[in-house]
C-alpha positions, 0 to 999 in steps of 0.5 A: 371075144368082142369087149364093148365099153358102153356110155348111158346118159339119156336123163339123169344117170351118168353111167359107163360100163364093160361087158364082154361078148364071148361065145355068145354069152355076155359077161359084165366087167364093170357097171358104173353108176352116178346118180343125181337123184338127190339133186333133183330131188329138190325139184319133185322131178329131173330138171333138164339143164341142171342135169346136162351140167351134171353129166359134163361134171360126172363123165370122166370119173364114171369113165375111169373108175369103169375102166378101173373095175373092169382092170382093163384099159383102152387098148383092150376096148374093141367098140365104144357104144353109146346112147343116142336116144330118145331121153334129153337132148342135153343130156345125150349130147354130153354122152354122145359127145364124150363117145366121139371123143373116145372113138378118135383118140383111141381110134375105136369104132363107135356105135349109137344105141336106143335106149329103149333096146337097152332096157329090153336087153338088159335081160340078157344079162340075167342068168335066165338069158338063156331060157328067154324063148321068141315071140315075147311080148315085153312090158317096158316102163319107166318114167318117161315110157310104157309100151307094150312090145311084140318082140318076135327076134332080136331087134324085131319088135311091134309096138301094140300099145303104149300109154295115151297121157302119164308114163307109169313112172310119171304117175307114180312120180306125180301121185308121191309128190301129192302125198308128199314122199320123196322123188323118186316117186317109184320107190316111195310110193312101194315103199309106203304101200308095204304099210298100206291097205290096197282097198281102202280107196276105191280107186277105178282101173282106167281104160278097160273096155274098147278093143281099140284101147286093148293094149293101151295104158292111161294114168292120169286119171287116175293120178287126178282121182288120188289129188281129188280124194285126199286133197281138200276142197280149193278156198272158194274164191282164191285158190283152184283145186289145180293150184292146191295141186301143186302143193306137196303134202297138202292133204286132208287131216283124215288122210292115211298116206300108206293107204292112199299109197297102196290103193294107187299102187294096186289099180296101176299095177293091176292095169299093167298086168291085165294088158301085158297078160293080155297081149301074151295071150292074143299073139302066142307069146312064149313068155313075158319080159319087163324091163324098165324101172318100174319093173322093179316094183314088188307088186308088179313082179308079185302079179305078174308071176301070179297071173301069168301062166307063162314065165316071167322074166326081168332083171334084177332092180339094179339093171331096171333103173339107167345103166350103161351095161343094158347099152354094151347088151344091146350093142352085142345084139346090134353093132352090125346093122347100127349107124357108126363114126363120128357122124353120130347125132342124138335123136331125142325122140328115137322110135324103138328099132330104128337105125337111121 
């Protein structure tokens, strides 16, 4: 049995965890999660510096009550894995640097993770791991990332697409600060469209035709068609549409959030699902995965299985948003063909499936 104590803090969750690799099989002992959401949510988004802050000030707890909950202690730790990319580089330092300084006090061997890997593994912590059936073409989005992906074994992967402005989370993040819901805008935006009428606002799915385009993704035009239809006319002479942007909530009397909401929410999703679906048919994929934390959106599961004539898979909304058990899953898949020691940097722009 291999026990791996995994640290995540890419952006702005400072996370730690225990799984154990067993036969093959994963087990999760503990999964740690701090939050600073409501720190952040002052800002509309993740303000870098006050995150970094955040991760020095949060780390050691995490760490503990990790260790804690999983009733185990560093002598039982076979390998420390940890993130070293691609998120804020101030952020993976903390993480980085706390992993170092686990590895020579306790004299455990330490490996660096992509983050990206992680949330793909993070599947493999589900109870349908063992259904998960090679080639798979992975929907992976978040915040900061989407990307179509060729997963043809493990640590295998094609990258067929990815998006060409916004990240899906991104546009939902922007779109929910325009309507004035809450950061972040994921939840929000899913929350207020249960109330909403997907039709009610005729907004155009980008990026349909081309071929060269096939399994690309855009969003921000349509994040600019949401601000253009629900936002009044800038003050001729004083203000430009862009700088009345940046006002939250600054909408026209007449305008239905719920709507606008769900209107928003049924043209992203609909892009998602008719590329990924697309890409499993091109390339002879067993099945679908995503994974991510937009992943967790209800509609996008909803779509996905409907449309799909192939099984879907993603894991539960706690292991789609930053955690540090998907990190131990992708070290049980990964420790033995990963950079390793004290000589670990952090790579703030880490492409999926590189090593060095």
């Amino acid at each position: 049995m291999l026990r791996i104590l995994a640290i995540e803090t890419s952006c702005d969750e400072t996370a730690a965890a225990v799984v154990d690799s067993d036969g093959g099989q994963l087990v999760l002992r503990a999964n740690i999660v701090a939050s600073q959401v409501e720190m952040h949510q002052k800002y509309g988004g993740v303000f870098p510096e006050v995150a970094s802050r955040m991760h020095v000030e949060a780390i050691g707890p995490v760490l503990r009550e990790a260790l804690t909950a999983a009733d185990t202690s560093p002598d039982q730790i076979d390998l420390l894995a940890v993130t070293r990319g691609p998120g804020l580089a101030g952020s993976l330092l903390v993480g980085v640097n706390f992993a170092k300084g686990l590895a020579l006090g306790w004299n455990k061997p330490l490996i660096g993770i992509n983050h990206l890997e992680g949330h793909i593994y993070s599947l493999w912590l589900t109870e349908q791991a063992d259904q998960i059936r090679f080639p798979a073409v992975c929907l992976l989005v978040s915040g900061g990332h989407s990307e179509l992906i060729l997963m043809r074994g493990h640590g295998d992967y094609r990258v067929l697409g990815g998006t060409l402005d916004d990240a899906a989370g991104e546009a939902f993040d922007k779109v929910a600060r325009v309507l004035g819901l809450p950061y972040p805008g994921g939840p929000s935006i899913d929350k207020a469209a249960l109330e909403g009428n997907p039709a009610a606002y005729p907004f155009t799915r980008p990026l349909t035709e081309g071929e060269e385009h096939a399994y690309n993704f855009s969003f921000s035009g349509l994040k600019t068609a949401v601000m253009r239809a629900v936002q009044p006319p800038p003050e001729s002479g004083r203000r430009t549409r862009r700088e009345e942007g940046l006002r939250p909530g600054y909408l026209r009397p007449d305008v239905n959030v719920n709507d606008v909401a769900a209107s928003f929410q049924a043209v992203a999703v609909g892009l998602l699902v008719e590329k990924t679906v697309r890409a499993a048919r091109d390339f002879g994929a067993a099945c679908i995965l995503m994974a991510g934390g937009v992943s967790a959106n209800r509609l996008l599961r909803a779509e996905m299985r409907r449309v799909s004539v192939l099984p879907v898979y993603y894991p539960p909304p706690v292991l789609c948003t930053d955690n540090a058990a998907m990190i131990a899953a992708a070290a049980h898949f990964r420790h033995a063909d990963q950079p390793a020691g004290l000589s670990l940097d952090v790579r703030p722009m880490l492409p999926l499936g590189a090593t060095g």
